[in-house]
PDB file of N, CA, C and O in Angstrom, chain B, residues numbered from 101:
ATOM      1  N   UNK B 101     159.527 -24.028 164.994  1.00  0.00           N
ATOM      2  CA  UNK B 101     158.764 -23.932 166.209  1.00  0.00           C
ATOM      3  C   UNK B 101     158.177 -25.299 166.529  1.00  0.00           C
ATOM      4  O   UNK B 101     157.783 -25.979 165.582  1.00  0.00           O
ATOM      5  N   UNK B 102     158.057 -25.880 168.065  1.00  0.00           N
ATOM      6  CA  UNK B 102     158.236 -26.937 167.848  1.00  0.00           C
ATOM      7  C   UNK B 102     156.823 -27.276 168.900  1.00  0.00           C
ATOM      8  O   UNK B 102     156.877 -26.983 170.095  1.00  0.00           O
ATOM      9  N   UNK B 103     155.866 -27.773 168.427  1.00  0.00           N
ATOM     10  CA  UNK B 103     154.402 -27.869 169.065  1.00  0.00           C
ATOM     11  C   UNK B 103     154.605 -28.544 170.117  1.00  0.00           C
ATOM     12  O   UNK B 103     155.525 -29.341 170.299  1.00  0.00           O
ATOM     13  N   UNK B 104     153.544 -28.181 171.037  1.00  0.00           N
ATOM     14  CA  UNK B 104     153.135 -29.170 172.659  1.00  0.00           C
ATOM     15  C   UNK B 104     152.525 -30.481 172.351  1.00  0.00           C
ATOM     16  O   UNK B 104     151.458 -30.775 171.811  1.00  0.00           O
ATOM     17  N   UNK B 105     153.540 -31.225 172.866  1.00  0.00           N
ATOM     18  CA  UNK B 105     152.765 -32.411 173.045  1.00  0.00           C
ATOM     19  C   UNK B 105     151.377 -32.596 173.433  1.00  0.00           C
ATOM     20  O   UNK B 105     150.968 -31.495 173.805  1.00  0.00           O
ATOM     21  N   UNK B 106     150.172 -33.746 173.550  1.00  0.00           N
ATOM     22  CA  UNK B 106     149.011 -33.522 173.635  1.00  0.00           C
ATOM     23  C   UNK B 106     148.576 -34.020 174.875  1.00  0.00           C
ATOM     24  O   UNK B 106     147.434 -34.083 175.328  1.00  0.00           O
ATOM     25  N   UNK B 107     149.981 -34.472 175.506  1.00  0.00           N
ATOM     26  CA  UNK B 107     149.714 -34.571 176.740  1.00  0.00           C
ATOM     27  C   UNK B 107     150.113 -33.349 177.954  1.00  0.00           C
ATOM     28  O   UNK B 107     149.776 -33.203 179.129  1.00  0.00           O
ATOM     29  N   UNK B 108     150.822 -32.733 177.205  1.00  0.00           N
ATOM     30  CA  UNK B 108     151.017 -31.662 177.766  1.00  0.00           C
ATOM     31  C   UNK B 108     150.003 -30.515 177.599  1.00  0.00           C
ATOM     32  O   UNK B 108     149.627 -29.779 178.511  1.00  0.00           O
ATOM     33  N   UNK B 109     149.565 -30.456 176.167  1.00  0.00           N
ATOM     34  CA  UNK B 109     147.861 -29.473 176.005  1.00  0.00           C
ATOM     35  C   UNK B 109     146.782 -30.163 177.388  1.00  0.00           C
ATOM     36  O   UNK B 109     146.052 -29.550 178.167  1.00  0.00           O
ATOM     37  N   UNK B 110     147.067 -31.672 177.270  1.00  0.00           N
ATOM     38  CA  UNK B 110     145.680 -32.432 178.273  1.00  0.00           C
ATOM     39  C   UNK B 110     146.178 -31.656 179.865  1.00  0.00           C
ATOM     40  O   UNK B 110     145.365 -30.924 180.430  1.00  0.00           O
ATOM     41  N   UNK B 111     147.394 -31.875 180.405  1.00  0.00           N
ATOM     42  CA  UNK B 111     147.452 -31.041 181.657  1.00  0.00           C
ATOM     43  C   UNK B 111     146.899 -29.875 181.595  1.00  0.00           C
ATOM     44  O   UNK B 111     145.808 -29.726 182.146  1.00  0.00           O
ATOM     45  N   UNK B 112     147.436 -28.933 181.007  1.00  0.00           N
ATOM     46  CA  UNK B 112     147.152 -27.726 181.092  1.00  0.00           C
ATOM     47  C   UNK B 112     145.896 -27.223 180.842  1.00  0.00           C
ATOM     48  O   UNK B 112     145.766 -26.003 180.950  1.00  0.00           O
ATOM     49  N   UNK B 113     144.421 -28.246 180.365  1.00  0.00           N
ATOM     50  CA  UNK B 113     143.202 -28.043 180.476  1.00  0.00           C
ATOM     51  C   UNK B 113     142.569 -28.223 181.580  1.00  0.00           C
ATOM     52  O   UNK B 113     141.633 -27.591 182.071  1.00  0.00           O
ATOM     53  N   UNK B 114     143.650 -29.946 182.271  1.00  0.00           N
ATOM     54  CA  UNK B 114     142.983 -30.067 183.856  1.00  0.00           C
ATOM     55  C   UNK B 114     143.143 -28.909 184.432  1.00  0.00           C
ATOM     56  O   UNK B 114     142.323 -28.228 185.048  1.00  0.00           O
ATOM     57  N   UNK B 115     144.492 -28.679 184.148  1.00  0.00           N
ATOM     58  CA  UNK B 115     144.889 -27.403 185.564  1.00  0.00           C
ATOM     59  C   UNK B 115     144.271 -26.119 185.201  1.00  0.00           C
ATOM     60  O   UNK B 115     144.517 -25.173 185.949  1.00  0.00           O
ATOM     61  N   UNK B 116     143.425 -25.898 184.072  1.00  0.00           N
ATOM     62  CA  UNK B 116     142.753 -24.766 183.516  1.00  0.00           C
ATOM     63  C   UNK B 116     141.149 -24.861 184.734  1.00  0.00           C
ATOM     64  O   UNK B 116     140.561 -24.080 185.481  1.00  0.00           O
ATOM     65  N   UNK B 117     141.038 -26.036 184.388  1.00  0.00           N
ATOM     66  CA  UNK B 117     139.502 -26.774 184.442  1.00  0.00           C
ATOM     67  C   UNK B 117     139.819 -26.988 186.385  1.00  0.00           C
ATOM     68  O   UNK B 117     138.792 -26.804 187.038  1.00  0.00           O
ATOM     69  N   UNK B 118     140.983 -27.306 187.157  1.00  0.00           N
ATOM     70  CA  UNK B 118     140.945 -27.476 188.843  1.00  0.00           C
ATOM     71  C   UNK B 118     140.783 -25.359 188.695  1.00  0.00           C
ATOM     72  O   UNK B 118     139.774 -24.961 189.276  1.00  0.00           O
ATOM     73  N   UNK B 119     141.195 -24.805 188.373  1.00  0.00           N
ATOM     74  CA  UNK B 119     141.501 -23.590 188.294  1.00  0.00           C
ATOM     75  C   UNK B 119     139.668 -23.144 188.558  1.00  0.00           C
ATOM     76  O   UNK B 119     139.224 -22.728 189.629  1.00  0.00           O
ATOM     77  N   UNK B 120     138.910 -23.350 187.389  1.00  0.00           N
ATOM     78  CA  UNK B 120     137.793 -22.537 187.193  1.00  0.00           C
ATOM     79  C   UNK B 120     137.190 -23.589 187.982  1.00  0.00           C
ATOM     80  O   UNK B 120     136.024 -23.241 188.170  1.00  0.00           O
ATOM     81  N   UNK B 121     137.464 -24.982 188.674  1.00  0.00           N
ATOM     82  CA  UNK B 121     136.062 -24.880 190.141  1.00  0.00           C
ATOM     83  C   UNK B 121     136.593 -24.230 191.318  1.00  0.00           C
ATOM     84  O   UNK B 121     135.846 -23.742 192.166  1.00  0.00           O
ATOM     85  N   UNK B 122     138.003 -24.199 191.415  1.00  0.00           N
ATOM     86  CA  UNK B 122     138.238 -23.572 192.854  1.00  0.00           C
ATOM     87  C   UNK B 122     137.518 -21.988 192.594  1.00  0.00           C
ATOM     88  O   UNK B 122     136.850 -21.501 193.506  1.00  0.00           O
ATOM     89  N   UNK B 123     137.670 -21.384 191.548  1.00  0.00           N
ATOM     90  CA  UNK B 123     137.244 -20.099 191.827  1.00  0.00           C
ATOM     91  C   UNK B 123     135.676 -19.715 191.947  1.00  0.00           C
ATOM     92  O   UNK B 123     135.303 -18.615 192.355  1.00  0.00           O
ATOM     93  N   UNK B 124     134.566 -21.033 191.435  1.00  0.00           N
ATOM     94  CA  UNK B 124     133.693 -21.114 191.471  1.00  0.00           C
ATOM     95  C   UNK B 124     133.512 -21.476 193.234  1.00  0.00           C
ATOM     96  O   UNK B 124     132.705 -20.850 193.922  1.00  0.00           O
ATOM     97  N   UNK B 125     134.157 -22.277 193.643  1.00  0.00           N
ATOM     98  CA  UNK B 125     133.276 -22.008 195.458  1.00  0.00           C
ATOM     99  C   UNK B 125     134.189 -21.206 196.276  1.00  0.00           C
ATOM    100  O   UNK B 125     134.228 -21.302 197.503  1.00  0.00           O
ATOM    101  N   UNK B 126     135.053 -20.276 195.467  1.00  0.00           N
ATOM    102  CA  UNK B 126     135.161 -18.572 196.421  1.00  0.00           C
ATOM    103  C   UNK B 126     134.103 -18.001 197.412  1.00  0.00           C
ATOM    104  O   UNK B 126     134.236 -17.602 198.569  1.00  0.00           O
ATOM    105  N   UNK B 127     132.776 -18.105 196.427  1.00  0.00           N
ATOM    106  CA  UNK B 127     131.573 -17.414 197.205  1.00  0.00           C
ATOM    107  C   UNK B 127     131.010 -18.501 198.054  1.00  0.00           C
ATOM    108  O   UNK B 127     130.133 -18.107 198.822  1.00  0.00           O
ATOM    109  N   UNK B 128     131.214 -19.409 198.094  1.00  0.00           N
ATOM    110  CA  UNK B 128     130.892 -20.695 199.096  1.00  0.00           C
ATOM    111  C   UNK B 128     131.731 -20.706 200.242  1.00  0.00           C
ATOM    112  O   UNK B 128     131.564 -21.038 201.416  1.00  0.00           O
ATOM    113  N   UNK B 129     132.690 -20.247 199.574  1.00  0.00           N
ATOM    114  CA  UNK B 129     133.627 -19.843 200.907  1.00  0.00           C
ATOM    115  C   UNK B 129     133.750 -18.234 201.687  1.00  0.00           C
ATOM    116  O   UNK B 129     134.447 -17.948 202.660  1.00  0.00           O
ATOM    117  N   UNK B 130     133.302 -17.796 201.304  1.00  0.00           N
ATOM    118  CA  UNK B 130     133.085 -16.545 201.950  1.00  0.00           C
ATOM    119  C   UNK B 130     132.074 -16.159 202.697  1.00  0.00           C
ATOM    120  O   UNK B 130     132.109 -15.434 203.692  1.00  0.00           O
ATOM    121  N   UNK B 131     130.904 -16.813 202.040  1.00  0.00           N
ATOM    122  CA  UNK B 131     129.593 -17.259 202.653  1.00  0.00           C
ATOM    123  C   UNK B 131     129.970 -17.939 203.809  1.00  0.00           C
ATOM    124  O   UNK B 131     129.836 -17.224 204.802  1.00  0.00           O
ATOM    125  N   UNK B 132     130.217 -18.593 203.948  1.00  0.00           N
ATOM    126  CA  UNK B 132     130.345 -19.789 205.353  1.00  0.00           C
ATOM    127  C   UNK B 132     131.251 -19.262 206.106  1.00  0.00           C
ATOM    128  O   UNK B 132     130.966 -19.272 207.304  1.00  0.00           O
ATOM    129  N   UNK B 133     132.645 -18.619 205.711  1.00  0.00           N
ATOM    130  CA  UNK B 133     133.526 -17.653 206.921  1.00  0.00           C
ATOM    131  C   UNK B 133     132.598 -16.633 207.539  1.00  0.00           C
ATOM    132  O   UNK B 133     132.425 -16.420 208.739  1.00  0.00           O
ATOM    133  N   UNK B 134     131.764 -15.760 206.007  1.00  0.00           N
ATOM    134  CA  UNK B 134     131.109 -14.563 207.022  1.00  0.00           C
ATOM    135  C   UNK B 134     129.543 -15.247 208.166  1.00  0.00           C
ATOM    136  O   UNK B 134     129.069 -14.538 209.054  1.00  0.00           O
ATOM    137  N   UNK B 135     129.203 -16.149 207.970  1.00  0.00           N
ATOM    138  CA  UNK B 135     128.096 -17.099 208.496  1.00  0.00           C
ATOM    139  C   UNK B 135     129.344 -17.395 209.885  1.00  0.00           C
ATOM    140  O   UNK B 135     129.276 -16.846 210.985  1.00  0.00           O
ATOM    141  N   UNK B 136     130.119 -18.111 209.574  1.00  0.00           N
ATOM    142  CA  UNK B 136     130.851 -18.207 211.294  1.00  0.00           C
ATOM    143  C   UNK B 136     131.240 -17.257 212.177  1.00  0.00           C
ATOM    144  O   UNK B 136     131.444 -17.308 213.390  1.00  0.00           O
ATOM    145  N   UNK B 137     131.359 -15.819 210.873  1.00  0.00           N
ATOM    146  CA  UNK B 137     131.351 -15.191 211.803  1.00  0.00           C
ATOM    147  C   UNK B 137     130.557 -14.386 212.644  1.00  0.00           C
ATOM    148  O   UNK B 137     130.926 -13.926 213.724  1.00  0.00           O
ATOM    149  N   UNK B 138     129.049 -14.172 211.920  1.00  0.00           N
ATOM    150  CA  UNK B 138     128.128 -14.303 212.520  1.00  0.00           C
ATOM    151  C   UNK B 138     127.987 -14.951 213.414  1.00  0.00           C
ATOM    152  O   UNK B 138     127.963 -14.214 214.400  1.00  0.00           O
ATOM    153  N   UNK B 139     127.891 -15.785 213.638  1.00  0.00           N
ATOM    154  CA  UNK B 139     127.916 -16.768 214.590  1.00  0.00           C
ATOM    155  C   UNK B 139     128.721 -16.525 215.794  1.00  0.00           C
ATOM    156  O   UNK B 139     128.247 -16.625 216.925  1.00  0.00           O
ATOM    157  N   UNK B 140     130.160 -16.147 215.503  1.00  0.00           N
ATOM    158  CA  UNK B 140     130.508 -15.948 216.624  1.00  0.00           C
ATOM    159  C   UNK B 140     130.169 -14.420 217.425  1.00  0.00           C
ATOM    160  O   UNK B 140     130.308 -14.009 218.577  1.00  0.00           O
ATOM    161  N   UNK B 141     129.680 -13.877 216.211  1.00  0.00           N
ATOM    162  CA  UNK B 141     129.771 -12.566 216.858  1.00  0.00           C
ATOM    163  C   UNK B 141     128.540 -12.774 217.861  1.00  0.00           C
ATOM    164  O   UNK B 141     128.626 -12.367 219.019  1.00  0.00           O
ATOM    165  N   UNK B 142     127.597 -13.305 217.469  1.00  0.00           N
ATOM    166  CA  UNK B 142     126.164 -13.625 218.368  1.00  0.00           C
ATOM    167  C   UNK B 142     126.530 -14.378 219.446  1.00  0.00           C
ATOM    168  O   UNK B 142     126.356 -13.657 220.429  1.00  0.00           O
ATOM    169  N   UNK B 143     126.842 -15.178 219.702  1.00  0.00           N
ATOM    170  CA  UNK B 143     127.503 -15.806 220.984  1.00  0.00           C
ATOM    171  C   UNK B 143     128.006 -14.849 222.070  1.00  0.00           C
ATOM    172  O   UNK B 143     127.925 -14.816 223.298  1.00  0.00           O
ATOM    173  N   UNK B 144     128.731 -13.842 220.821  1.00  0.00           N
ATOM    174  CA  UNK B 144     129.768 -12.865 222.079  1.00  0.00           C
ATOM    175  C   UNK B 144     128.472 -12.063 222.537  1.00  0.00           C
ATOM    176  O   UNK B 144     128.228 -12.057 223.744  1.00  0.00           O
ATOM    177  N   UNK B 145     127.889 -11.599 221.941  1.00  0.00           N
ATOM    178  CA  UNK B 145     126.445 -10.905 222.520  1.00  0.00           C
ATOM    179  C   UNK B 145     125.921 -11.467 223.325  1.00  0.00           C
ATOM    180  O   UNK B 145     125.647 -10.941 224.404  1.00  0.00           O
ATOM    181  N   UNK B 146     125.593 -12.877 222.985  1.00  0.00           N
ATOM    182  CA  UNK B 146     124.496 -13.514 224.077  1.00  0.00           C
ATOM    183  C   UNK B 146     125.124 -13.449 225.374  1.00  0.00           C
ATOM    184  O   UNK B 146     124.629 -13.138 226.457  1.00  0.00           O
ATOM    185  N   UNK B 147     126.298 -13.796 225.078  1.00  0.00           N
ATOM    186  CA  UNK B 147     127.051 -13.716 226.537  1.00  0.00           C
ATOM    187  C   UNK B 147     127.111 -12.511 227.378  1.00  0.00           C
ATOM    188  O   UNK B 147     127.000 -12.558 228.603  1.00  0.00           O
ATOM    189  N   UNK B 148     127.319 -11.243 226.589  1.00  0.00           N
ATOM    190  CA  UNK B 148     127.525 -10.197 227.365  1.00  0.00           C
ATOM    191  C   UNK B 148     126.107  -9.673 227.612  1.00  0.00           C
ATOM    192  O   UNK B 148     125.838  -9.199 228.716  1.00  0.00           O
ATOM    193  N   UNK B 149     125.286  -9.728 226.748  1.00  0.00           N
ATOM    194  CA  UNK B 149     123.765 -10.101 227.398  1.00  0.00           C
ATOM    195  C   UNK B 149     123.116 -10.954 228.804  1.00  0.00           C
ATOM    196  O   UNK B 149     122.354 -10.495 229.655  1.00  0.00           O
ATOM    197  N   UNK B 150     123.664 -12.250 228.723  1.00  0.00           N
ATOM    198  CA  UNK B 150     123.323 -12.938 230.164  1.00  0.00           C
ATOM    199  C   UNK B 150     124.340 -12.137 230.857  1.00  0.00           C
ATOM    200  O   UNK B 150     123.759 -11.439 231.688  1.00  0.00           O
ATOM    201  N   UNK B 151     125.628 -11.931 230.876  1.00  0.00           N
ATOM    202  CA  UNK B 151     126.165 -11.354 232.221  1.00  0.00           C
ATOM    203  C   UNK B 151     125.886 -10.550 232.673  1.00  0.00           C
ATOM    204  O   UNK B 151     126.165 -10.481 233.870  1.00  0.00           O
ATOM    205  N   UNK B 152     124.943  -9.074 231.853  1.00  0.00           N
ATOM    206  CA  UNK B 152     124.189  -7.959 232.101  1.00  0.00           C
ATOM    207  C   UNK B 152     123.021  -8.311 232.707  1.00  0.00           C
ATOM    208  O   UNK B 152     122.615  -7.586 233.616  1.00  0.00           O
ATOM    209  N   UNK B 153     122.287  -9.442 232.337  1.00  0.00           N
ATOM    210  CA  UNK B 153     121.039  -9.746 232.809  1.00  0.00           C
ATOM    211  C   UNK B 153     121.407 -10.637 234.551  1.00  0.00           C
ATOM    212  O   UNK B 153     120.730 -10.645 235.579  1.00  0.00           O
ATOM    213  N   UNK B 154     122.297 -11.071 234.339  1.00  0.00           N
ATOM    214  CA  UNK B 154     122.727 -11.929 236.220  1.00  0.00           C
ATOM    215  C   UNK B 154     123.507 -10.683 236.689  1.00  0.00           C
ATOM    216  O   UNK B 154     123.750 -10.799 237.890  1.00  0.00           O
ATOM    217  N   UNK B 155     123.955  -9.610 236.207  1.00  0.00           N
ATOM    218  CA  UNK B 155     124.026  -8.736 237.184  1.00  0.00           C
ATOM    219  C   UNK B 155     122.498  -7.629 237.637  1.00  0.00           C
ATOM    220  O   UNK B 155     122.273  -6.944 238.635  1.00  0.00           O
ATOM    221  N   UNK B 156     121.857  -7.838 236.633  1.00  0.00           N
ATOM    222  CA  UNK B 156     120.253  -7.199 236.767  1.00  0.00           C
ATOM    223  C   UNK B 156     119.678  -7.772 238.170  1.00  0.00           C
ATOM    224  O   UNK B 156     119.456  -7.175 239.224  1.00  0.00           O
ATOM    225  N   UNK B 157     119.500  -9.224 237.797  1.00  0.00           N
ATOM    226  CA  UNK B 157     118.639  -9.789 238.927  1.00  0.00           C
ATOM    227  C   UNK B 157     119.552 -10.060 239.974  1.00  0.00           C
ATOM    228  O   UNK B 157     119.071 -10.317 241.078  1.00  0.00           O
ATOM    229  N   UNK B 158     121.014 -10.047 239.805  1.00  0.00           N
ATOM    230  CA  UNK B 158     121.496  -9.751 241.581  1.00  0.00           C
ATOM    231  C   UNK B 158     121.353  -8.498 242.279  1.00  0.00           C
ATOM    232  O   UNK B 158     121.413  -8.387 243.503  1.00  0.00           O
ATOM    233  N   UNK B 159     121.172  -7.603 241.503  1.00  0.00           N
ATOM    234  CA  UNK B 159     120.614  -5.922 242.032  1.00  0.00           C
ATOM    235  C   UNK B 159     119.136  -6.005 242.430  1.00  0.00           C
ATOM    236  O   UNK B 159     118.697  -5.359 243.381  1.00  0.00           O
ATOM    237  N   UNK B 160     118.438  -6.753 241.736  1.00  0.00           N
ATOM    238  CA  UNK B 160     117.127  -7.055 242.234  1.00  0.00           C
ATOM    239  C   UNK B 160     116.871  -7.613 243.597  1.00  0.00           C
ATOM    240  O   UNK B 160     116.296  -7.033 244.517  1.00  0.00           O
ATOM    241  N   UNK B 161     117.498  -9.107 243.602  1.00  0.00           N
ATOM    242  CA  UNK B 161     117.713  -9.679 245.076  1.00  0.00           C
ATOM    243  C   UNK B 161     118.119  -8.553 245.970  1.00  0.00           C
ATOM    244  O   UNK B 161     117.334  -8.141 246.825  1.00  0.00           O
ATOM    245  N   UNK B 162     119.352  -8.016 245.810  1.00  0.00           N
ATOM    246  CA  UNK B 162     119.730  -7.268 246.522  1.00  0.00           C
ATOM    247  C   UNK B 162     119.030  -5.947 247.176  1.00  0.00           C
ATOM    248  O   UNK B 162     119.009  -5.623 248.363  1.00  0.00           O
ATOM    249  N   UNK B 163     118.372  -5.171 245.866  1.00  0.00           N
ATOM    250  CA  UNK B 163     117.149  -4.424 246.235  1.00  0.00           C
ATOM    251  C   UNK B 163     116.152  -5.304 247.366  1.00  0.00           C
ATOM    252  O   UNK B 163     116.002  -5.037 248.559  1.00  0.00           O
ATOM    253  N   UNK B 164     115.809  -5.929 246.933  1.00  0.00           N
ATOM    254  CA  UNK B 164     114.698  -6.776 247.339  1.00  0.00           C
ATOM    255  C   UNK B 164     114.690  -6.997 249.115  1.00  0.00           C
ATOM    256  O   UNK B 164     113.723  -6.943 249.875  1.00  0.00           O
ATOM    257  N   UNK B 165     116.167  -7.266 249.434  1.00  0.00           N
ATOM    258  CA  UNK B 165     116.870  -7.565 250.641  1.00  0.00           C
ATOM    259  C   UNK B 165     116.780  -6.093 251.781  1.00  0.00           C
ATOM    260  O   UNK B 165     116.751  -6.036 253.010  1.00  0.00           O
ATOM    261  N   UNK B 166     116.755  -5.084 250.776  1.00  0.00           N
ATOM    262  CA  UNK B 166     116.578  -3.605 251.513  1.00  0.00           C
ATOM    263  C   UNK B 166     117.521  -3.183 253.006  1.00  0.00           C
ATOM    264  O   UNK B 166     117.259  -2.435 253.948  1.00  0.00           O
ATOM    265  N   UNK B 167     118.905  -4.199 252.634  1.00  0.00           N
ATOM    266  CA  UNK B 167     120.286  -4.051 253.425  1.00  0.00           C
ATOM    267  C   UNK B 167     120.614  -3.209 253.038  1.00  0.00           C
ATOM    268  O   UNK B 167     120.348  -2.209 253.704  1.00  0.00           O
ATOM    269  N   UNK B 168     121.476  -2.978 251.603  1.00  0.00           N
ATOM    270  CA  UNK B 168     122.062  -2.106 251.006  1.00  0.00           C
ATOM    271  C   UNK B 168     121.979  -1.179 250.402  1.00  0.00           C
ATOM    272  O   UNK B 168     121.344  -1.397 249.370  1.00  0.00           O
ATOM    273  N   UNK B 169     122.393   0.088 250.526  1.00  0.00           N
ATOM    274  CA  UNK B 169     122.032   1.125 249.842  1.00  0.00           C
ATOM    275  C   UNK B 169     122.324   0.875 248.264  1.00  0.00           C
ATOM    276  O   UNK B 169     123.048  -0.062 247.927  1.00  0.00           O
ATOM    277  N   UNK B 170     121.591   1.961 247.076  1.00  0.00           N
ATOM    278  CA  UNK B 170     121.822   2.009 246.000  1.00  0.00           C
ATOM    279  C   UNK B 170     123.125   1.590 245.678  1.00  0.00           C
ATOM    280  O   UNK B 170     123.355   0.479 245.200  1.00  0.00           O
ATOM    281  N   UNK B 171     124.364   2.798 246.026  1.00  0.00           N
ATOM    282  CA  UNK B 171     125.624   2.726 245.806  1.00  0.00           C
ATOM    283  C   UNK B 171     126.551   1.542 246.118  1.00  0.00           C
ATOM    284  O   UNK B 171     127.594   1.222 245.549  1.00  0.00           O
ATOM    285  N   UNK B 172     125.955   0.995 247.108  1.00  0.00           N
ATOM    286  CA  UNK B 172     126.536  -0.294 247.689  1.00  0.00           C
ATOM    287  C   UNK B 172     126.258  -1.572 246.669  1.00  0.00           C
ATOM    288  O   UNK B 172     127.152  -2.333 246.301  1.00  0.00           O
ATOM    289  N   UNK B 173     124.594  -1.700 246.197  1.00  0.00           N
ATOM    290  CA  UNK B 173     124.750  -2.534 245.249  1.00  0.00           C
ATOM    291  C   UNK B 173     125.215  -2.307 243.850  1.00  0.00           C
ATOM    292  O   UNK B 173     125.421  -3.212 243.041  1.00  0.00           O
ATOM    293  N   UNK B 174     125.407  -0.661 243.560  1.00  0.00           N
ATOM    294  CA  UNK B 174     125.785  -0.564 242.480  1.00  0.00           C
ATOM    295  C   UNK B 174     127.617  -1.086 242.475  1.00  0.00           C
ATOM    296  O   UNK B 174     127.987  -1.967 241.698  1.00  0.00           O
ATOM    297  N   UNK B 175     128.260  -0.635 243.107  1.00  0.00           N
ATOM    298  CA  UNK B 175     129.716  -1.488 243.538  1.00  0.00           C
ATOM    299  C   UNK B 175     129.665  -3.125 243.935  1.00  0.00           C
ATOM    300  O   UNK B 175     130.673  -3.824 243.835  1.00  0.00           O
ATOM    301  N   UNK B 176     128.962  -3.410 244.185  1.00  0.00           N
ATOM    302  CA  UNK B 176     128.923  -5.065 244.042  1.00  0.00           C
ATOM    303  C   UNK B 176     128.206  -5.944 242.979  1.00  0.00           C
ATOM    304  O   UNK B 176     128.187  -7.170 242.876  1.00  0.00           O
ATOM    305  N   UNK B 177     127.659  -5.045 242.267  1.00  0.00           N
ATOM    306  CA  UNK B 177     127.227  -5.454 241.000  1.00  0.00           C
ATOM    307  C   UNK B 177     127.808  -5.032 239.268  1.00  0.00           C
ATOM    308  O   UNK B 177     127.696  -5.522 238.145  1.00  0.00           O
ATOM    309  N   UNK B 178     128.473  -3.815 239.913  1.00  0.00           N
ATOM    310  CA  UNK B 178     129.532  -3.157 238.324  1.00  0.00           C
ATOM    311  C   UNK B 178     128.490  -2.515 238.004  1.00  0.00           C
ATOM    312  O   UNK B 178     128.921  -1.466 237.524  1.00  0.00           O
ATOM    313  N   UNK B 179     127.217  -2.494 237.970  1.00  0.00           N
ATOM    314  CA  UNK B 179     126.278  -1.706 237.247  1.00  0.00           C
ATOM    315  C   UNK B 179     126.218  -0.138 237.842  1.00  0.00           C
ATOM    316  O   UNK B 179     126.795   0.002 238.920  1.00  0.00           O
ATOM    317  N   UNK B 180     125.638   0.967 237.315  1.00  0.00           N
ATOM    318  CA  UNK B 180     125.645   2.187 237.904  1.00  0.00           C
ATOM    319  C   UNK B 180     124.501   2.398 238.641  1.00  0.00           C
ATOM    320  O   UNK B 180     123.548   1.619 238.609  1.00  0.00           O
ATOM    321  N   UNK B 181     124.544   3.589 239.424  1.00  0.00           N
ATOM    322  CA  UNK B 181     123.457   3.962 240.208  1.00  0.00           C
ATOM    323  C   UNK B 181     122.737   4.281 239.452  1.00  0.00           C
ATOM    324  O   UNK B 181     121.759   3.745 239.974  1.00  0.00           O
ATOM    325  N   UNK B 182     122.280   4.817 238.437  1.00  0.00           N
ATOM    326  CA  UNK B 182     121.535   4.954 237.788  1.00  0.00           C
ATOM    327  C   UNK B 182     121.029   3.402 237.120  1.00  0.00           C
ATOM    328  O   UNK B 182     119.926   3.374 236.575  1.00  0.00           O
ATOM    329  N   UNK B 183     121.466   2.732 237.151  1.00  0.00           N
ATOM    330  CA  UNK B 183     121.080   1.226 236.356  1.00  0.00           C
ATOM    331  C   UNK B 183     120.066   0.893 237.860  1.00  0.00           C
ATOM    332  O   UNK B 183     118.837   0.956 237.816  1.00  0.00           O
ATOM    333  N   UNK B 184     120.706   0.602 238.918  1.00  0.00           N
ATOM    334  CA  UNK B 184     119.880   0.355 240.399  1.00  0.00           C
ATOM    335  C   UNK B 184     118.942   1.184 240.532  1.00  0.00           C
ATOM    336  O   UNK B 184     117.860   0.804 240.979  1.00  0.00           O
ATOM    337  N   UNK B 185     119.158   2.494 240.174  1.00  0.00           N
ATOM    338  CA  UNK B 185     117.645   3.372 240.775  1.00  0.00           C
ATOM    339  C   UNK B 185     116.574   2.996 239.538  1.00  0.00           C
ATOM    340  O   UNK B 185     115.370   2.854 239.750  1.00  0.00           O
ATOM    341  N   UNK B 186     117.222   2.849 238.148  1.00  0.00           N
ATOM    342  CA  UNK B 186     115.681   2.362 237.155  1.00  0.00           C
ATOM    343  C   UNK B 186     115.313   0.599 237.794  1.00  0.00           C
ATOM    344  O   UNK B 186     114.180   0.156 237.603  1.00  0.00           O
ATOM    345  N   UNK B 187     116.010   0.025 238.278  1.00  0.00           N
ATOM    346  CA  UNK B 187     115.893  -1.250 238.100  1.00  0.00           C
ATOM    347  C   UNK B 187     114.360  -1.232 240.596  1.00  0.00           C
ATOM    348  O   UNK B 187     113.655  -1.964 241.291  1.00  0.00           O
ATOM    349  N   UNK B 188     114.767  -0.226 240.550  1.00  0.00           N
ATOM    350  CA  UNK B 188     114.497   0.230 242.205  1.00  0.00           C
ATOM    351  C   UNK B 188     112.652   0.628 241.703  1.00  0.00           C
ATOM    352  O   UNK B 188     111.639   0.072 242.128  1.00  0.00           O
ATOM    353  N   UNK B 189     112.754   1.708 240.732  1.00  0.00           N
ATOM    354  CA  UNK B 189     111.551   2.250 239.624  1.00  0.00           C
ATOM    355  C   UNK B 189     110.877   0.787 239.091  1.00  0.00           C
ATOM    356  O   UNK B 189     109.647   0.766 239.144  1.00  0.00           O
ATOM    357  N   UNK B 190     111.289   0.026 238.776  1.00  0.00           N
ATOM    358  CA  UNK B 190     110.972  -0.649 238.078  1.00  0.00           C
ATOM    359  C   UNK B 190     110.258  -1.753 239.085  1.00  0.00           C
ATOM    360  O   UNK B 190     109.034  -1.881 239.080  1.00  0.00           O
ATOM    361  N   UNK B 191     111.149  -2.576 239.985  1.00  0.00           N
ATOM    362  CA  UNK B 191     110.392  -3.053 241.378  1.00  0.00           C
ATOM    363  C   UNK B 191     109.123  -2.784 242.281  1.00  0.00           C
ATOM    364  O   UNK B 191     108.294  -3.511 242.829  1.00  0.00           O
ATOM    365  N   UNK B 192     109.348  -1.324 242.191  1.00  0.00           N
ATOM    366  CA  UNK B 192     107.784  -0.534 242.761  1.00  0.00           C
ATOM    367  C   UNK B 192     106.723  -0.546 242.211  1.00  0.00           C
ATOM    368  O   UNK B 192     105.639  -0.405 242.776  1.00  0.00           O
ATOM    369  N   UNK B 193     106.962  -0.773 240.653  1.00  0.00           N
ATOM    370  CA  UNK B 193     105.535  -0.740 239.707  1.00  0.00           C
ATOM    371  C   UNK B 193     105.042  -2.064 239.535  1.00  0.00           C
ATOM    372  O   UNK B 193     104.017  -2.261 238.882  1.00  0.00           O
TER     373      UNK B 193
END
């Protein structure tokens, strides 16, 4: 039986030793994917948040204007009649 050279034992400790740090920042890396994705997921919110809120205050203007009926601004705004009549409630107080 014919032994490993000791340069061949010396590789196979580096590649033991690159082995046990990559698996050590696994959680460094999972951390920071699920953190971006946080991240993106909040963005997608904020956004669909302001577009809910600039369709709020164009129903407001529009209320405000006392041209258009409920239904009319609810079709030019995507929001429902029920979103215009609390937001109508809400103007009066």
């Amino acid at each position: 039986m014919e032994l490993p050279e000791f340069n061949d034992l010396h590789e196979l400790h580096e590649v033991h030793h690159m082995l046990a740090e990559r698996i050590k920042q696994w959680p460094e890396r999972w951390e920071e994917k699920g953190r971006q994705e946080g991240r993106q997921e909040g963005r997608q919110e904020g956004r669909q948040e302001g577009q809910l809120e600039a369709k709020r205050s164009t129903a407001r203007n529009l209320l405000a204007l006392g041209v258009l009926s409920k239904e009319q601004i609810a079709e030019a705004t995507g929001l429902t009649v029920e979103d215009i009549a609390q937001l109508w409630e809400e103007a009066k107080h």
